[in-house]
C-alpha positions as MATLAB code, in Angstrom:
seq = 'XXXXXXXXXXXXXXXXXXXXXXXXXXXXXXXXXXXXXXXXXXXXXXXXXXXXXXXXXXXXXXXXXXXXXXXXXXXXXXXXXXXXXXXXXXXXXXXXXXXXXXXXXXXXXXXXXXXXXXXXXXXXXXXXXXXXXXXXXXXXXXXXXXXXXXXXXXXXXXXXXXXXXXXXXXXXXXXXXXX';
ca = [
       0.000    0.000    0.000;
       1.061    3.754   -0.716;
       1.225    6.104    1.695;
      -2.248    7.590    0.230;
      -3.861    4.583    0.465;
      -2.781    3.680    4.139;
      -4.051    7.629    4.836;
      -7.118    7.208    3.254;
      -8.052    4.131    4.809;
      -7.482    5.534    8.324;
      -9.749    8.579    7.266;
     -12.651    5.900    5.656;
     -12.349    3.775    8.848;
     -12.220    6.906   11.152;
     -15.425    8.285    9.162;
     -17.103    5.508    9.413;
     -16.043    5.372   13.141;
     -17.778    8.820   14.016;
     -20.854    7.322   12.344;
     -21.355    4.950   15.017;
     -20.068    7.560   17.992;
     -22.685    9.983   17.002;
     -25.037    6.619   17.055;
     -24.362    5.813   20.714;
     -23.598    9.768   22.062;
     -27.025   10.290   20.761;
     -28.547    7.248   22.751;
     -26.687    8.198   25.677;
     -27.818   12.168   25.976;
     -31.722   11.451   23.796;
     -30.568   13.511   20.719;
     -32.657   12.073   18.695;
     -32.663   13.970   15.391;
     -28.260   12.643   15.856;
     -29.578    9.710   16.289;
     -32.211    9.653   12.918;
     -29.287   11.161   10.741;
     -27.094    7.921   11.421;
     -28.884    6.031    9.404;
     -30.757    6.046    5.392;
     -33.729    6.825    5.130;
     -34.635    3.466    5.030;
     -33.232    0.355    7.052;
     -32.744   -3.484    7.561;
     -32.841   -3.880   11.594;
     -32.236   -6.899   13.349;
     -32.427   -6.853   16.929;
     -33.793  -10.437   17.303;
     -31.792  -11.522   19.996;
     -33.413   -8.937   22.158;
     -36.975   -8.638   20.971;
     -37.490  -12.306   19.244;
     -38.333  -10.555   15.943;
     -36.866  -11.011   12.413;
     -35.283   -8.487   10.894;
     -37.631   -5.901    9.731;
     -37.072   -3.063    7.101;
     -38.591    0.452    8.155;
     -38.253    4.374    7.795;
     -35.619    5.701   10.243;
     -37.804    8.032   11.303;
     -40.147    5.122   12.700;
     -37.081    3.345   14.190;
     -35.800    6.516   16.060;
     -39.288    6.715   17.575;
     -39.346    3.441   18.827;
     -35.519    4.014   20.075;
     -37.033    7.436   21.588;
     -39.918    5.646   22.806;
     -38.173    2.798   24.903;
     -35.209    4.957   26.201;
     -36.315    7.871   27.196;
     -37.726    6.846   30.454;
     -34.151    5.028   31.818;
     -30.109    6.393   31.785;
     -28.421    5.623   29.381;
     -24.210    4.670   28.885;
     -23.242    3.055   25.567;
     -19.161    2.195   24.860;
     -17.988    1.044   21.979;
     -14.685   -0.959   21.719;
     -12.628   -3.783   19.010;
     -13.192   -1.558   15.902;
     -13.191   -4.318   12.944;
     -14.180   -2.069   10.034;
     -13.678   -3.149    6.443;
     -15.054   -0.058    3.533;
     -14.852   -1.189   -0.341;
     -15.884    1.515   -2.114;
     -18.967    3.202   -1.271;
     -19.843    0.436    1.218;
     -18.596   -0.227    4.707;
     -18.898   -2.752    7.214;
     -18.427   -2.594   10.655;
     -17.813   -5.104   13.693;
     -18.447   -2.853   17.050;
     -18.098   -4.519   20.177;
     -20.696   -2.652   22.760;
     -21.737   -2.173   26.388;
     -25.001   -0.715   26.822;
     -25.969    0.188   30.434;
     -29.043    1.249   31.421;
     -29.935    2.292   35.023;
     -33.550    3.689   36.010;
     -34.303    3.724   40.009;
     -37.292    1.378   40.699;
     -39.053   -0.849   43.536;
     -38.962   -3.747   41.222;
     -35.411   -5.726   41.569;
     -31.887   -4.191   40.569;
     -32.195    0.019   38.710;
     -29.618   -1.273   36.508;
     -29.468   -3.469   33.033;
     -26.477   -4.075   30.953;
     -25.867   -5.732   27.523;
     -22.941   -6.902   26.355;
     -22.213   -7.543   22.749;
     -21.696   -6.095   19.598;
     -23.484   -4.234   16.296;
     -22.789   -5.799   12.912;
     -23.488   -2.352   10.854;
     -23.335   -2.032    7.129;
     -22.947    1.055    6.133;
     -23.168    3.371    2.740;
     -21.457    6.300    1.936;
     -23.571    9.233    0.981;
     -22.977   13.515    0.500;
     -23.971   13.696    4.557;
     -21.085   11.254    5.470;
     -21.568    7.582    6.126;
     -25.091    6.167    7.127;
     -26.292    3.171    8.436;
     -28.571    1.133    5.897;
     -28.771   -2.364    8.216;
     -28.004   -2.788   12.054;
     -28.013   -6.046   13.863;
     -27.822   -5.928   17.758;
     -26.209   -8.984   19.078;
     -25.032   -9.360   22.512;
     -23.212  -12.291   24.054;
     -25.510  -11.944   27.882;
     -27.502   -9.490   29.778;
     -26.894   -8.584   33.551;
     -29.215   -6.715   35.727;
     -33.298   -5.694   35.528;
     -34.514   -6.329   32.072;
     -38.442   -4.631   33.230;
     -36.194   -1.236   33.305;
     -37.140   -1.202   29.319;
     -40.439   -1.295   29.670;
     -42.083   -2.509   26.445;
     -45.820   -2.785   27.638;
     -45.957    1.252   27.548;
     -49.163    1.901   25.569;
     -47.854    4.234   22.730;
     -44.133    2.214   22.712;
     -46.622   -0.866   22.033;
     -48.672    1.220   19.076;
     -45.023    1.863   17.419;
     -44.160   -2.140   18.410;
     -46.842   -3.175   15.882;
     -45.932   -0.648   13.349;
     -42.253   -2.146   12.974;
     -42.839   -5.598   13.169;
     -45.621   -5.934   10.731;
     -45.232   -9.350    8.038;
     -44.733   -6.784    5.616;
     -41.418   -4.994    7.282;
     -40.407   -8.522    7.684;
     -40.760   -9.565    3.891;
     -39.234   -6.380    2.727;
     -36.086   -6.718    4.887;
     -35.951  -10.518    3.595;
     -35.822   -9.281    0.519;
     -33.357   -6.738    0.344;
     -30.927   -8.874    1.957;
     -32.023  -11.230   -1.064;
     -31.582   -8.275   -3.447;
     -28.267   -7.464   -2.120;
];
């Protein structure tokens, strides 16, 4: 490799790097129009190890809302370590290892929940920077009060039944078909 290669790669990966920081600052401090511009306007989400779900395909603006929706009401501290990034061309990929604490004081066992894990993110390079067009949220074991993210909230529910529908499913199945 050339000297302008190596430097570019270290400016791709650290690009695609501040993509993901500005993912998890905006978690941590609810900023969540940061949050929303992380990702295309569109996305493939897979969080099924922690909502037994398939993968779904949805507007980011939905997806922030339900991130909004179930976060708001607890702390939130979200570190992100073992950078594995790989970008060819105007696509990216990126292994992030995580730790996603949440604390929230309560009567109802331990105030505090952490995953540990990691994000599989593809991203795609676009004039705003890199953005995130398919997440998956994996995580190796949870510690602590998992009722802290309380999913039986009446309007979190409404936006729960928006995301998972059969057809978010079959349209996330079939861009990863597609791609």
């Amino acid at each position: 490799m050339t000297n302008e290669e190596k430097l570019l790669e270290l400016w791709e990966d650290k690009q695609v790097m501040r993509t993901m920081l500005n993912f998890g600052r905006a978690l941590d401090l609810g900023d969540w129009a940061l949050y929303r511009s992380t990702f295309t306007d569109i996305v493939n989400i897979d969080f099924t190890r922690l909502t037994t779900m398939p993968e779904v395909r949805v507007s980011a603006d939905l997806w922030t809302k339900f991130a909004e929706q179930i976060l708001s009401p607890v702390r939130r501290h979200h570190v992100y370590t073992n950078w594995d990034i790989k970008v060819d061309g105007d696509k990216a990929y990126a292994l992030v290892y995580m730790t996603a604490r949440h604390f929230k004081a309560g009567d109802r066992g331990a105030s505090d929940n952490a995953q540990y894990g990691w994000y599989d993110v593809w991203l795609e390079r676009s004039p705003k920077g890199w953005l995130i067009y398919r997440l998956k949220h994996d995580f190796q074991w949870i510690e602590g009060n998992d009722s802290l993210l309380d999913v039986h909230q009446p309007e979190l529910m409404k936006t729960m039944y928006e995301i998972f529908t059969e057809e978010n499913i079959k349209a996330a199945q079939a861009a990863l078909t597609a791609a």
